[in-house]
LUMBA-539673 format. One line per field, with one value per residue (C-alpha): x, y, z; residue in one letter. Coordinates in Angstrom, 1 decimal, padded with zeros to 4 digits. Each point is the difference from the previous one (the first is absolute). Layout:
N
X X|... $
Y Y|... $
Z Z|... $
r A|... $
% end
This chain:
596
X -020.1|002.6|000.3|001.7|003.4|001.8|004.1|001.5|002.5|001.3|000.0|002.2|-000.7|002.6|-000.2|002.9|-000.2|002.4|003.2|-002.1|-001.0|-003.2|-001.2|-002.9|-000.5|-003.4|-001.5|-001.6|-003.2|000.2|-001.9|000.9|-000.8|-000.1|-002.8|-002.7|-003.3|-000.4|-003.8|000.9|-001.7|002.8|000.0|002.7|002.1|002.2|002.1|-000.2|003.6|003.0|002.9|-000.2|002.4|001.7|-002.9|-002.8|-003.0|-001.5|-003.8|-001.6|-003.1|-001.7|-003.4|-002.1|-001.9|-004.3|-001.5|003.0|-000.8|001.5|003.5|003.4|002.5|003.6|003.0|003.3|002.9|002.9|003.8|001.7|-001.1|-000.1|-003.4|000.1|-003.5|-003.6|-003.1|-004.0|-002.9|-003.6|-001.8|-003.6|-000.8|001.2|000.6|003.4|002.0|002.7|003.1|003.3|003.4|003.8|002.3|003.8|001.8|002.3|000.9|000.1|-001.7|-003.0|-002.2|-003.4|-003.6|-001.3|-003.8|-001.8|-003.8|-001.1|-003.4|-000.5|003.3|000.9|002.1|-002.0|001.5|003.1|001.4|003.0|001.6|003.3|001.4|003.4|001.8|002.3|001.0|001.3|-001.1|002.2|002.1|-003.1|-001.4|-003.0|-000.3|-003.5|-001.1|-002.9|000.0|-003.1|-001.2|-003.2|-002.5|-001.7|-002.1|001.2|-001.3|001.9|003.2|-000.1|-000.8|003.2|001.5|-001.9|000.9|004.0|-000.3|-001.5|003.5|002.1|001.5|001.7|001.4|-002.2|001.8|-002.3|001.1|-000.4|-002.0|002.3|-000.7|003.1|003.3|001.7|-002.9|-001.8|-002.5|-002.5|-000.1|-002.5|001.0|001.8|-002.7|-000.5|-002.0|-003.1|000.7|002.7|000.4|003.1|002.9|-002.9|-002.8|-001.9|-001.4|001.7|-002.2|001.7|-002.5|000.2|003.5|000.3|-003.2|002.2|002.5|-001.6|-001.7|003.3|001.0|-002.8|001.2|003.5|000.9|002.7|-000.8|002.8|-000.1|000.7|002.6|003.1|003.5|000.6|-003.0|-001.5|-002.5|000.7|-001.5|002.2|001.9|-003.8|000.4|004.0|002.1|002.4|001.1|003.5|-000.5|-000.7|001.3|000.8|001.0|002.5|003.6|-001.4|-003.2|-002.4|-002.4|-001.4|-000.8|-003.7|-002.2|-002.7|-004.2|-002.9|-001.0|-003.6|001.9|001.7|003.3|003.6|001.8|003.5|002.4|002.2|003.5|-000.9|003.8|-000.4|-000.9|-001.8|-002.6|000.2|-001.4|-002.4|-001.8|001.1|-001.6|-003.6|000.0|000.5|-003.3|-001.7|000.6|-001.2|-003.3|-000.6|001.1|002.1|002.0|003.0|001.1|000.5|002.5|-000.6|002.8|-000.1|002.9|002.6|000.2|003.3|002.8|-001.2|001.8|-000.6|000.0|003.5|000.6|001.3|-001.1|-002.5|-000.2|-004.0|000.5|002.3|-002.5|-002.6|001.5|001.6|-003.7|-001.7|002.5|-000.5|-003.9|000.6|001.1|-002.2|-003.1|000.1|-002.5|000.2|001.3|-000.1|002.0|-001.3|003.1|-001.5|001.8|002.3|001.6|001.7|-000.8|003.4|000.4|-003.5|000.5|003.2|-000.8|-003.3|-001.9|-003.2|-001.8|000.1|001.1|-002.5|000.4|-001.9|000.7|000.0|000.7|003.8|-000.7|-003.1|000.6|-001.4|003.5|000.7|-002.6|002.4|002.9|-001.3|-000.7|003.2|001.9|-001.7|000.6|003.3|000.4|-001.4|001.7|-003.6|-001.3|-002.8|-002.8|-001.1|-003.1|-000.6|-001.7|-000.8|-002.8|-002.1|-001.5|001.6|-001.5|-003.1|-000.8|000.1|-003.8|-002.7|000.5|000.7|003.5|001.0|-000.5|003.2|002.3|-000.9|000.3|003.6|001.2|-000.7|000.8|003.8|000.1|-001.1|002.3|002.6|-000.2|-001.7|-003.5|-002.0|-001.7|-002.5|-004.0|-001.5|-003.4|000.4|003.3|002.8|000.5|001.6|003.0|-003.4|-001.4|-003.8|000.6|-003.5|-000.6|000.3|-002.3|001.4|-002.3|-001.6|002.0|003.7|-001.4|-001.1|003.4|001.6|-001.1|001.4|003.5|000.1|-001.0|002.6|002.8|-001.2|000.1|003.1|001.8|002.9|000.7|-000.3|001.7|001.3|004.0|-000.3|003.0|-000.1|001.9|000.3|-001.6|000.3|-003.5|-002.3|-003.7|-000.5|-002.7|-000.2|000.1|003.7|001.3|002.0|002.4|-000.4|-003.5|-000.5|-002.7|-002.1|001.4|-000.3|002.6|001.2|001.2|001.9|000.9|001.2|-001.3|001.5|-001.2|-002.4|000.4|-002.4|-000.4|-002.7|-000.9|-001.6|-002.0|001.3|-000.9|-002.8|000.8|000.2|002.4|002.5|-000.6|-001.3|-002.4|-001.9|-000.8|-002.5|-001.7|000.8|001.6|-001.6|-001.3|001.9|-000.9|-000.3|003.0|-001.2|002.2|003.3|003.0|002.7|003.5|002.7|003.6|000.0|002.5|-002.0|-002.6|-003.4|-002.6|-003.0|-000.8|-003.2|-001.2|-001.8|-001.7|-002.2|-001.8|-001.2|-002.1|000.2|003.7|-000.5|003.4|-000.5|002.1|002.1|000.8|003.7|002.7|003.4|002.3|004.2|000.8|-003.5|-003.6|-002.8|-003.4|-002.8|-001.5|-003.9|-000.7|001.4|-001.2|001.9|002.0|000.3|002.5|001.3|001.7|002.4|000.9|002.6|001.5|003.0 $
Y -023.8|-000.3|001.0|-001.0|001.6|001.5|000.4|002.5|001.5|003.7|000.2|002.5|001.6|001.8|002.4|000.7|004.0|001.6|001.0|-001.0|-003.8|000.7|-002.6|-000.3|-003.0|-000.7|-003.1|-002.5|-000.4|004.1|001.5|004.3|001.3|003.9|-001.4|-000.8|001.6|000.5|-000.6|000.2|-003.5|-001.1|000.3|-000.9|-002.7|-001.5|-003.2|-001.8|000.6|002.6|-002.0|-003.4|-003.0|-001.9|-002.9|001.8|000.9|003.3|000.6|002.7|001.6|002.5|002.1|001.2|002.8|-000.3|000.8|-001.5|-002.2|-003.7|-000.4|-001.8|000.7|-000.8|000.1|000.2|-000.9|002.2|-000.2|003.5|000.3|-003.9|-002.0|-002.7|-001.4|000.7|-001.0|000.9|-000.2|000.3|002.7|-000.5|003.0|-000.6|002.6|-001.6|-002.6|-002.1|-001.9|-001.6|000.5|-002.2|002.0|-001.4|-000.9|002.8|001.1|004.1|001.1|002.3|-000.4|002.6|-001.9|002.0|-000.9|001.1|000.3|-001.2|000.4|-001.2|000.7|003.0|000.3|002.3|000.1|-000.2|-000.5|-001.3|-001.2|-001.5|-002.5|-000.8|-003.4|000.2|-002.4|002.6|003.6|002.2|-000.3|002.2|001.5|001.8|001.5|001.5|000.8|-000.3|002.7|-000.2|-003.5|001.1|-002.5|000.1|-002.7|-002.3|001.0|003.5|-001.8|-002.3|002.9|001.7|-003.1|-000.8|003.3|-000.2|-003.5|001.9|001.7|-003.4|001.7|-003.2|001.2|002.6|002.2|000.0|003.0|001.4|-003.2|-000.4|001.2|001.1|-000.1|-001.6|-002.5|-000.5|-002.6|000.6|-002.9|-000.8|-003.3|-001.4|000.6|003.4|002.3|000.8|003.7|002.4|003.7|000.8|002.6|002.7|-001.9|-001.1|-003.5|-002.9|-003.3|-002.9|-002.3|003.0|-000.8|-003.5|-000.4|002.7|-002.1|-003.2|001.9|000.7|-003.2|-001.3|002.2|-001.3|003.7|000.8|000.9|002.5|001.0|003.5|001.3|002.0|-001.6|002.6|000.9|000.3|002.1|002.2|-002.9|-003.2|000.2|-001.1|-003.2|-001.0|002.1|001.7|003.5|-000.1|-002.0|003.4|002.4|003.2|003.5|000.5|-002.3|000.4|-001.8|002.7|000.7|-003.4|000.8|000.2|000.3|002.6|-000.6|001.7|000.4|-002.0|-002.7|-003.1|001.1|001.5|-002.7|-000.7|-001.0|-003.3|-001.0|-003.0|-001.1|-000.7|-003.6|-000.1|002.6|-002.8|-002.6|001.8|001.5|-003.1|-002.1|002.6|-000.7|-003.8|000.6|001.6|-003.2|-002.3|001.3|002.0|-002.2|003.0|-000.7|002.5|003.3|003.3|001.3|003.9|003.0|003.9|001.1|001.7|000.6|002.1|-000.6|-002.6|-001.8|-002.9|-000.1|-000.8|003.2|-001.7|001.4|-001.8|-000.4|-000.5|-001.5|-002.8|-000.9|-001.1|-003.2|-001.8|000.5|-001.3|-003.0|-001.0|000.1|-001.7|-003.0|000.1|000.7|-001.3|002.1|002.4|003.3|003.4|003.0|004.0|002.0|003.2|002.3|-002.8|000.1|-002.9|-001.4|-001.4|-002.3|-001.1|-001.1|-001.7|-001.2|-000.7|-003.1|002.4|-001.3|003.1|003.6|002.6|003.4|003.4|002.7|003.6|003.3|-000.4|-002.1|002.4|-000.7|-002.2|-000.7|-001.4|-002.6|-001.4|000.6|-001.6|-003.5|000.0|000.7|-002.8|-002.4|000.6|-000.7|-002.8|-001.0|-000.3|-002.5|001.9|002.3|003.0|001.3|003.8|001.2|003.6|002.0|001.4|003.5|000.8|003.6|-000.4|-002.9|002.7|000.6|-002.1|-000.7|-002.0|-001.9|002.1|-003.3|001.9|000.0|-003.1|-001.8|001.6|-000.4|-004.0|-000.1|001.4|-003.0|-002.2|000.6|000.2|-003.9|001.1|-000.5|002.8|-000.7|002.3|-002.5|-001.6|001.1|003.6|001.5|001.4|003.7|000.6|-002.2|-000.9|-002.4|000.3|003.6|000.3|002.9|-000.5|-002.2|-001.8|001.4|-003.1|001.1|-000.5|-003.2|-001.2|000.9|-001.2|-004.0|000.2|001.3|-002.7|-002.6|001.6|-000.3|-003.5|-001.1|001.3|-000.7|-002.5|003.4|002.9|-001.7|-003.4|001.2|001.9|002.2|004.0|000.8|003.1|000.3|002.4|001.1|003.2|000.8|001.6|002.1|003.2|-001.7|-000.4|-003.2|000.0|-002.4|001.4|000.9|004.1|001.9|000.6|-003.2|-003.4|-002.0|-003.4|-002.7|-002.9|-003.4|-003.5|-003.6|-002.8|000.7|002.8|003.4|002.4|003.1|002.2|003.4|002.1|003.0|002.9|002.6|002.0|-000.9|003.2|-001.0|-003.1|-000.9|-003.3|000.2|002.9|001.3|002.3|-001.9|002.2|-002.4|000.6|-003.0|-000.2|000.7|-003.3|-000.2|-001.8|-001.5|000.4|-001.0|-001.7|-000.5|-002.1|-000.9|-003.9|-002.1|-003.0|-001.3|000.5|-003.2|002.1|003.0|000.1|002.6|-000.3|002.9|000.0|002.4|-001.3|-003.4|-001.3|-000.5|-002.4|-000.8|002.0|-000.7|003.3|-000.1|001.0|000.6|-000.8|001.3|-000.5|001.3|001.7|-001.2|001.9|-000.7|002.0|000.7|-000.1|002.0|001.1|001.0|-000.4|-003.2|-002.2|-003.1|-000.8|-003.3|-001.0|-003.6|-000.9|-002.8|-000.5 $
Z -010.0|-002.9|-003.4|-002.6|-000.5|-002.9|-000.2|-002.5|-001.5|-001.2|-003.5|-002.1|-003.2|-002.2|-003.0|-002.1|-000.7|-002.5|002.8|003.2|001.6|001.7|002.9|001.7|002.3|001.7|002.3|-002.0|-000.1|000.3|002.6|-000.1|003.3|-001.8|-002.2|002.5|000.4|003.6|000.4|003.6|000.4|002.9|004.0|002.1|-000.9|003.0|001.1|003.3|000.9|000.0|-001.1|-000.6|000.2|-002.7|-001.1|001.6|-001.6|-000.3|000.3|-001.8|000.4|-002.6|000.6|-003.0|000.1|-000.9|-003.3|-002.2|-003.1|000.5|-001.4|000.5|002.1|-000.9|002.3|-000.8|002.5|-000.8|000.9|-001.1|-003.2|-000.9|-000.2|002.6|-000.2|-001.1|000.8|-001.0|002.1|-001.3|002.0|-000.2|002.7|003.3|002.3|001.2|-001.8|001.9|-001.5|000.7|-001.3|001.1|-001.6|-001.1|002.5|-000.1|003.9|000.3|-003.6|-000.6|-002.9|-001.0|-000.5|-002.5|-000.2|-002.9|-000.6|-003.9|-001.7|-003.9|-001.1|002.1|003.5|001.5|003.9|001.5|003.5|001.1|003.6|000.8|001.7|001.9|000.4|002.7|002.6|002.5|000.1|000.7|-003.4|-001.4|002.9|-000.1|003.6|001.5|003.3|002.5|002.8|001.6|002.2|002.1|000.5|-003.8|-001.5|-002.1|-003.5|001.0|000.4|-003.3|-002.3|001.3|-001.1|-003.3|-000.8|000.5|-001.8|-003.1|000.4|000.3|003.2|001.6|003.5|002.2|002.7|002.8|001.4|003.6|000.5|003.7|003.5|000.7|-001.8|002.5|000.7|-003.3|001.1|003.4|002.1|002.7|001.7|-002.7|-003.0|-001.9|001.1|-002.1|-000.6|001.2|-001.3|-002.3|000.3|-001.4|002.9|-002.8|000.7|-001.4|-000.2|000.1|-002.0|-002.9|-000.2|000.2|-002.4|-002.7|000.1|-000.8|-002.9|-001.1|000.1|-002.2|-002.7|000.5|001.2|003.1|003.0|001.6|003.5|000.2|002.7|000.9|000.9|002.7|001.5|003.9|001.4|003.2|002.4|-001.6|003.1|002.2|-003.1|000.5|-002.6|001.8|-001.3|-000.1|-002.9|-001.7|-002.8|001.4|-001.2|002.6|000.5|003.5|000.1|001.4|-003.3|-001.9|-003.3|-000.4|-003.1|001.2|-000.7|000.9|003.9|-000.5|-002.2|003.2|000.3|-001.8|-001.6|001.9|-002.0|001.2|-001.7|-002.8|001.2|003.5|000.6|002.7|-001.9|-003.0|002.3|001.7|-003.3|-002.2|002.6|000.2|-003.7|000.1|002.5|-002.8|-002.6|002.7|000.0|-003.3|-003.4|-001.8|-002.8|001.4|001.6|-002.0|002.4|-000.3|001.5|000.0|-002.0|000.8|003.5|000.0|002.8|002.7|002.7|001.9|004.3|000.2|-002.4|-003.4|-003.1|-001.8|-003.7|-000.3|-003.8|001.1|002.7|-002.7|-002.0|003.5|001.8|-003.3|-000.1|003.7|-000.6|-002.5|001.9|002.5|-001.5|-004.1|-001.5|-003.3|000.8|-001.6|001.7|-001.1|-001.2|001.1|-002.7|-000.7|004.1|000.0|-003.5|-000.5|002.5|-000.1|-003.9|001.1|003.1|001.2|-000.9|-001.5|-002.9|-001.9|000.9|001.3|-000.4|001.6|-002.7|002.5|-001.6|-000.3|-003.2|-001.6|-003.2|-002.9|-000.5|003.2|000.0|-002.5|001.5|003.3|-001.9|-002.3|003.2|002.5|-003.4|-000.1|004.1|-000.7|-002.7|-001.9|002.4|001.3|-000.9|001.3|001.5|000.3|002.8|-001.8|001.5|-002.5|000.2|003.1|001.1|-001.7|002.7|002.4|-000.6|-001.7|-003.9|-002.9|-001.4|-003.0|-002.6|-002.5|003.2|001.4|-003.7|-000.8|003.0|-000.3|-003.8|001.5|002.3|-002.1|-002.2|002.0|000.7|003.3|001.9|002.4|003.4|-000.3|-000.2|003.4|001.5|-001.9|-001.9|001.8|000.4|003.3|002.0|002.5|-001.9|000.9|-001.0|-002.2|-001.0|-003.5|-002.2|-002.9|-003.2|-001.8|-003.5|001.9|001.9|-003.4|-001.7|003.0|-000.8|-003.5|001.4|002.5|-002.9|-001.8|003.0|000.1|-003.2|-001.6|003.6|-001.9|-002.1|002.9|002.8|-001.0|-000.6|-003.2|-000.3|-000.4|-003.2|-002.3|-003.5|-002.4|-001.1|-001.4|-000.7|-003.2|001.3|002.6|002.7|002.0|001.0|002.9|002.1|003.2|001.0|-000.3|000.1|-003.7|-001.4|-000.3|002.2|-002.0|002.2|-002.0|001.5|-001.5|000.7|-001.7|-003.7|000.6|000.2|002.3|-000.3|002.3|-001.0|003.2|-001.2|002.0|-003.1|002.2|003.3|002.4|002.2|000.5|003.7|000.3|002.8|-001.6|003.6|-000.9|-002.6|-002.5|-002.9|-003.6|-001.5|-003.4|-003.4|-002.4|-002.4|-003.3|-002.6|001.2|-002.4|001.7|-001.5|002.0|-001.2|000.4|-002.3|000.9|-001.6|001.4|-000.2|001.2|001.8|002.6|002.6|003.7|001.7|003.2|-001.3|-003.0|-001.2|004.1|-000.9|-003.1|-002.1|-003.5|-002.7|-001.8|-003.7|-000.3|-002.5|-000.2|-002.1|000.4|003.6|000.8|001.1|000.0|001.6|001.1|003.1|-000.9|003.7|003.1|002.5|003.6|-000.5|-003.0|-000.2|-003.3|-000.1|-003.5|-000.4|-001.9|-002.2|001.8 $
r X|X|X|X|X|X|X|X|X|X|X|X|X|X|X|X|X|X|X|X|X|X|X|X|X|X|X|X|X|X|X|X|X|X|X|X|X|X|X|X|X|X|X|X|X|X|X|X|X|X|X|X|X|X|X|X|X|X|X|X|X|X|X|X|X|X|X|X|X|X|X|X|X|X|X|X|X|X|X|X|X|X|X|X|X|X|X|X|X|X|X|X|X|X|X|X|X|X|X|X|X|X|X|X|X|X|X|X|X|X|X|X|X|X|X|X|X|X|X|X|X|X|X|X|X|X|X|X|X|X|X|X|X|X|X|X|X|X|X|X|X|X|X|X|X|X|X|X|X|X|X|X|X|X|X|X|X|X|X|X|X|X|X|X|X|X|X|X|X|X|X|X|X|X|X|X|X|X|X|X|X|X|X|X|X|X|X|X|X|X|X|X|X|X|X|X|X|X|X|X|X|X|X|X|X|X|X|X|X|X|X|X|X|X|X|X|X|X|X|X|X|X|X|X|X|X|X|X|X|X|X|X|X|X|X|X|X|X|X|X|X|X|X|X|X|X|X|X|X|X|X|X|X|X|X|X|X|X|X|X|X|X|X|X|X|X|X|X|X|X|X|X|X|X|X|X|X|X|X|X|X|X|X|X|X|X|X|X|X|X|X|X|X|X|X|X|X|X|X|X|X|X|X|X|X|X|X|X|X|X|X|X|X|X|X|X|X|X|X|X|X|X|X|X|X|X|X|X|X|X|X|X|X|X|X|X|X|X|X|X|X|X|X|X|X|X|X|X|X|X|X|X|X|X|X|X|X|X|X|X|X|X|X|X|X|X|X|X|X|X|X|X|X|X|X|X|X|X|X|X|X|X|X|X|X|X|X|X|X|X|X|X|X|X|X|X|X|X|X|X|X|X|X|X|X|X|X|X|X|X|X|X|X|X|X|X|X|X|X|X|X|X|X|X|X|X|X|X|X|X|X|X|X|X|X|X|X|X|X|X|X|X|X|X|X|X|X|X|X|X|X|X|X|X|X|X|X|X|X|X|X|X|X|X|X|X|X|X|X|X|X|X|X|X|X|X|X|X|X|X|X|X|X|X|X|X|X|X|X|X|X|X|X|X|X|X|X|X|X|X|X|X|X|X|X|X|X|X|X|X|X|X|X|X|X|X|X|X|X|X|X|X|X|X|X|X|X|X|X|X|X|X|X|X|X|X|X|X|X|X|X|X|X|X|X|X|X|X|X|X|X|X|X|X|X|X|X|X|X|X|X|X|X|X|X|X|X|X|X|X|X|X|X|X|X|X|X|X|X|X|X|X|X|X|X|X|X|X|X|X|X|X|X|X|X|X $
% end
């Protein structure tokens, strides 16, 4: 069905005070998220796709829960904080109601649906969902994983995937979905087999994986194929690699480099050296195998660090990191797929941002980077290898130790934790079948809580969304501001205050304020779930030297209004603007546009 559709425009009104010029500029017709009722008359609201291309339409569906009077619902199509369309539909008491949208035709570009529930003359419900316009994902990847692939039913399989699309994840990791390393896909004469077990002898079923990555597909998601660049099993020699094409720990050849596993799990991983060609062609060739019967979308090339000193058989040194962009390069003609390559700790991080043809840079955050801070420091330093070409994702394990034993995710740790990435300009692989915990990635022993899965969809509407502002080239710059308050405002991010962030895009200046006021510790990955969910800050009066001249001043938060756009009265007066923050509470965005 269509509806009829509704363009408008921000309007701005302006009152002359004795010494002040005070500004307040709102959407017109004015819808203010803060001011709805919340009858709690929506359900879920979702679209049919994870990213969508330039020209394509999106497809929205929107369940309504029993026992609610009839009404109208309105839906506004949001760019930023800028009105792009609006349209009504009469509800008369459906239990789902299904429309179209084709946004501009703008190619990488988020925008937020806000979807609003009126009766008489009152907006009574809100929800909101976003939506991404990109024609190629990985310049705002939003990487998930699927680790397990028995033989399921089908229904199993698409909620996994329904539920990651509710996330706008566009590329899944299917991790440890192989048979061995060294020969990913089993073949028996010539076709795959139907199951095989997996480095940890669970079964692998190969229509489970085939049929995930066709649901992928539908939601225009990427399907990765998960496997190292330097890994055999002790019996490769009985399938034709030949061992002194390994890494060793001695010039003289006698101890291969292994990576040690459990005795009931199929073997030790040996580890072969990325630079020898014969072991290119052999594994390059076992993946080409894997592409000729499975339809991946590309290979997220994994490693182990640092390794230390190794040699090769002839007894020449072997710089592992310089291995990595030369193998990437000649899979890269042979076999013309996407690639991603894990920095584990950063190893090797240079010359893959330089180097290797990956479509954004990957990182495994370990304990010598435990800090909030780093989290930063990891994405402002893989932009600047790149040149700001590339995002980041953050493989960061949440709740480390507590996974040791059955639980919950802490919601505070998991929710700074993101709001620091965020941020940062970055993304986190942490959603597939369950929530990472643990470097194993079917590692379950933690539930996700239904509050944090809840506040979980707003971030990742928010991520979406605002992507042209949080990872779309805005520059890091420093501002000169204070809260007029008790509360400390801080550049760096320190325990018991709140950690202001301030970047530049073209006419807009961003600021993100991170509440760290009652946190208990500042380690990201809150390992034993002991974060402190922080107090809400109300009213906070925000000065910042500026000698331009500010046209309007609006504020974004994930966790408040499903990450609507709210306008911010402000006052500028000579060199200074103030504003207030109405709430904070782990992350707000405040976002000041000016004239010139």
């Amino acid at each position: 069905m269509s509806f009829p559709k509704k363009r408008a425009a921000a309007v701005c009104i302006s009152v002359l005070a004795p010494t002040l010029l005070l500004t307040a500029c709102f959407d017109q017709p004015a819808i203010r998220p803060q001011e709805v009722k919340d009858m709690d008359a929506f359900g879920d609201a979702v679209t049919d796709k994870a990213r969508y291309e330039p020209g394509e339409r999106v497809k929205y569906a929107l369940k309504l829960k029993e026992g609610i009077d009839e009404g109208q619902i309105i839906v506004r199509y949001k760019h930023l904080d800028r009105l792009v369309e609006e349209e009504k539909i009469d509800w008369k008491g459906e239990s789902e109601v299904r429309w179209e949208w084709e946004p501009p035709a703008d190619d990488f570009t988020g925008y937020m649906t806000e979807i609003f529930f009126k009766q008489g003359k009152e907006i009574v419900d809100q929800t909101n969902i976003a939506v991404d316009v990109s024609s190629d994902w990985g310049k705002f990847p939003r990487y998930g994983y699927l680790a397990d692939f028995m033989a399921m039913e089908q229904a199993d399989r698409e909620a996994v995937i329904e539920r990651l699309n509710r996330f706008h994840i566009n590329g899944i990791q299917f991790y440890d979905w192989q048979w061995k390393h060294h020969m990913p896909l089993k073949l028996e004469s010539g076709k795959p087999a139907e199951t095989w077990p997996d480095i940890a002898n669970r079964q692998v079923s190969y229509e489970t994986v085939k049929r995930y990555i066709d649901l992928a597909h539908e939601k225009n998601m990427k399907a990765m194929n998960y496997n190292l660049l330097f890994g055999a099993y002790e019996d490769a020699e009985n399938d034709g690699v030949k061992m002194e094409w390994g890494l060793f720990r001695d010039p003289l050849g006698k101890n291969q480099d292994r990576h040690p596993l459990p005795d009931s799990w199929a073997s030790d991983i040996l580890l072969m050296d990325p630079s020898n060609p014969e072991w290119q062609q052999y594994l390059i060739q076992s993946e080409m195998e894997v592409f000729k019967h499975l339809p991946f979308d590309g290979w997220h090339v994994d490693q182990l660090g640092d390794r230390g000193p190794l040699w090769n058989k002839d007894g020449d040194s072997v710089n592992l990191a310089q291995t990595y962009a030369p193998f990437l390069q000649e899979a890269k003609k042979k076999l013309d797929v996407d690639y991603v390559m894990n920095a584990v700790g950063q190893y090797g991080q240079a010359y893959i941002a330089t180097q290797a043809p990956v479509k954004f840079l990957y990182t495994e955050v370990w304990g010598d980077h435990p800090h909030y801070r780093h989290l930063k420091e990891i994405i402002d330093q893989n932009a600047k290898y790149s040149k700001g070409k590339l995002n980041t994702v953050l493989a960061a394990y949440m709740n480390y130790d507590h996974a040791n034993k059955p639980g919950e995710f802490n919601t505070p740790g998991v929710l700074l934790a993101n709001a620091v990435i965020f941020a940062s300009g970055g993304s986190h692989l942490e959603l597939g079948e369950n929530m990472l915990a643990k470097e194993y990635f079917p590692n379950r022993n933690l539930t996700i809580p239904e509050e944090l899965e809840k506040r979980l969809v707003h971030y990742y509407d928010f991520l979406t969304a605002y992507q042209n502002l949080l990872r779309d080239g805005a520059q890091e710059i420093e501002a000169e501001l204070s809260a007029a308050s008790s509360i400390a405002l801080s550049p760096t991010m320190e325990q018991g205050k709140v950690w202001v962030s301030v970047k530049r895009k073209d006419d807009k200046q961003i600021f993100h304020f991170v509440n760290f006021t009652d946190a208990v510790h500042m380690n990201w990955n809150d390992a034993n779930a002991t974060q402190a969910e922080p107090e809400q800050i109300e009213h906070v009066t925000i000065a910042l030297k500026t000698d331009k001249k500010p046209k309007k001043v609006w504020m974004a938060s994930p966790d408040y209004y499903g990450g609507s756009p709210i306008a911010i009265e402000f006052e500028h007066d000579g060199d200074t603007l103030e504003f207030a923050l109405p709430k904070l509470k782990y992350w707000d965005m405040v976002v000041v546009d000016y004239a010139d």
